[in-house]
C-alpha positions as CSV (number, residue, x, y, z in Angstrom):
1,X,0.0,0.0,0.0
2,X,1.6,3.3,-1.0
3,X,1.6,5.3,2.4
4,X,1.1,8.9,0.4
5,X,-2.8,7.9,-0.6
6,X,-5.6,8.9,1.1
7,X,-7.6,6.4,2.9
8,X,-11.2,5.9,3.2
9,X,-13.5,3.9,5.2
10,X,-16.7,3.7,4.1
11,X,-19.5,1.2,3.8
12,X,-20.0,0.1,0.5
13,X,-23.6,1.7,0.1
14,X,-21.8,4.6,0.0
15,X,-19.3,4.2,-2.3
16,X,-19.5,5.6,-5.7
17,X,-21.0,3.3,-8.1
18,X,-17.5,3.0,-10.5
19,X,-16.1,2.3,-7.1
20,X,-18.1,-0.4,-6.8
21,X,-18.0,-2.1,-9.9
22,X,-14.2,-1.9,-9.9
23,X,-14.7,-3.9,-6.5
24,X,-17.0,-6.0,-8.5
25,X,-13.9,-6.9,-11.0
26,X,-11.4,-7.4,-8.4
27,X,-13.7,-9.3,-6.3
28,X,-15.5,-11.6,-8.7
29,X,-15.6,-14.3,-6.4
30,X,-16.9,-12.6,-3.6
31,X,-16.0,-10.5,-0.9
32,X,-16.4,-12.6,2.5
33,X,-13.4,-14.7,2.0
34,X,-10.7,-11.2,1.3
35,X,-12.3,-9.4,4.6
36,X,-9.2,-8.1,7.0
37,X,-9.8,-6.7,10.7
38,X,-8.0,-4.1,12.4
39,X,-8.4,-2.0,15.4
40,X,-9.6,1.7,14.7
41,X,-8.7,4.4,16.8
42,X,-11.4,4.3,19.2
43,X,-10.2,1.3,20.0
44,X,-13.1,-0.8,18.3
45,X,-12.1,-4.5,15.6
46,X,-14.0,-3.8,12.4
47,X,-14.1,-6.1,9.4
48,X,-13.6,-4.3,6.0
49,X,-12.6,-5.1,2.5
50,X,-9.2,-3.5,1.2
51,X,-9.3,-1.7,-2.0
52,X,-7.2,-0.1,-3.8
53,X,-7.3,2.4,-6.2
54,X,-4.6,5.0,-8.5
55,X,-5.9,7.9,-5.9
56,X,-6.9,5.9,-3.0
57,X,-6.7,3.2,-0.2
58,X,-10.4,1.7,0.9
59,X,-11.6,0.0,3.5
60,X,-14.7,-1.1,3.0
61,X,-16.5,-1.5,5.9
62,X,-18.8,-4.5,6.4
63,X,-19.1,-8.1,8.8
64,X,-19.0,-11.2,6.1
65,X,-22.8,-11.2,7.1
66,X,-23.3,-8.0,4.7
67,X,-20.1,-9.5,2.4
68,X,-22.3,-12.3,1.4
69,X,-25.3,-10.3,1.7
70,X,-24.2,-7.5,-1.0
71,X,-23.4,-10.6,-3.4
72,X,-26.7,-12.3,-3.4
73,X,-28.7,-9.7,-3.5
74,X,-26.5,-7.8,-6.8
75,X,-27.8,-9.1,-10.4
76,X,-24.4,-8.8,-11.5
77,X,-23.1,-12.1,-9.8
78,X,-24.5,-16.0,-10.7
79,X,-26.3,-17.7,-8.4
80,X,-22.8,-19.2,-7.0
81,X,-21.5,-16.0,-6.0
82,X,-19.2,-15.2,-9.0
83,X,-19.4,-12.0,-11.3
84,X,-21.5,-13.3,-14.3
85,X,-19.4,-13.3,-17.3
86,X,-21.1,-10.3,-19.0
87,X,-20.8,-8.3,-16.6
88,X,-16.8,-9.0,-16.0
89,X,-16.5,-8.3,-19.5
90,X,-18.1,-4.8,-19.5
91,X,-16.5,-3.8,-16.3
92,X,-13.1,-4.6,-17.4
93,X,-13.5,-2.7,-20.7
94,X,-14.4,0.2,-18.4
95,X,-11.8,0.1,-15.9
96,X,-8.9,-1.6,-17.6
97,X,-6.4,-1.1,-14.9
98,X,-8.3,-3.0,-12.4
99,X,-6.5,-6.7,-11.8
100,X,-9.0,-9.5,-10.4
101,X,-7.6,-11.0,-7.1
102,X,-8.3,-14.6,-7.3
103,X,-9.2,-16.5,-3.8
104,X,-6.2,-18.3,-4.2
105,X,-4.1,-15.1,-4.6
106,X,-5.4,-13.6,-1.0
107,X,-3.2,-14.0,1.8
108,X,-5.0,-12.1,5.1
109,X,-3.2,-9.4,6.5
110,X,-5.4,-9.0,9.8
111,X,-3.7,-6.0,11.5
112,X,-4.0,-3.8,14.7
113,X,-3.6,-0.7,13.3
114,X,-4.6,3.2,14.5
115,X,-4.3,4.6,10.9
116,X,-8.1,4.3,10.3
């Protein structure tokens, strides 16, 4: 993670909707199984979802209750969880930069941190 970006917590209702489609790409198999913790600074754990863009460094917030939530209720991914095919193909037309993080590729980084 490049130190000199600005981060962002934010849940990912919130989150501008390219935002969330590039999540969509780099997530296509989900978003439960890449969730880190860390300590914020009042002292609370929180689960998010790091993201990372050109400008910025997310975390978005959410338990893997709302990770697998936000999946089965979004039309863009199959009945198994995984960005439709379609829709991976539009998304990374749009936002060619974005790489897709493969389960296998995920190592959790769970940290204590006071950053965020």
């Amino acid at each position: 993670m490049n130190q000199t970006k600005p981060r962002i917590i934010k849940d990912f209702e919130k989150l501008d909707p390219e935002v969330q489609e590039q999540i969509k790409l780099a997530y296509q198999q989900g978003f439960s199984q890449h969730l880190i913790t860390f300590t914020n600074k009042e002292g609370n754990l929180v689960s998010a979802l790091p993201f990372e863009t050109e400008e910025k460094y997310y975390l978005v917030r959410m338990t893997v209750n709302q990770a697998v939530a936000i999946v089965e209720g979004d039309d863009d991914f199959d009945e198994d969880g995984v960005l439709k095919d379609n829709v991976r193909d539009e998304y990374a037309d749009k936002y060619p930069d974005t790489e897709p993080l493969m389960d296998d590729d995920y190592i959790d980084e769970s940290a204590d941190s006071d950053d965020f």
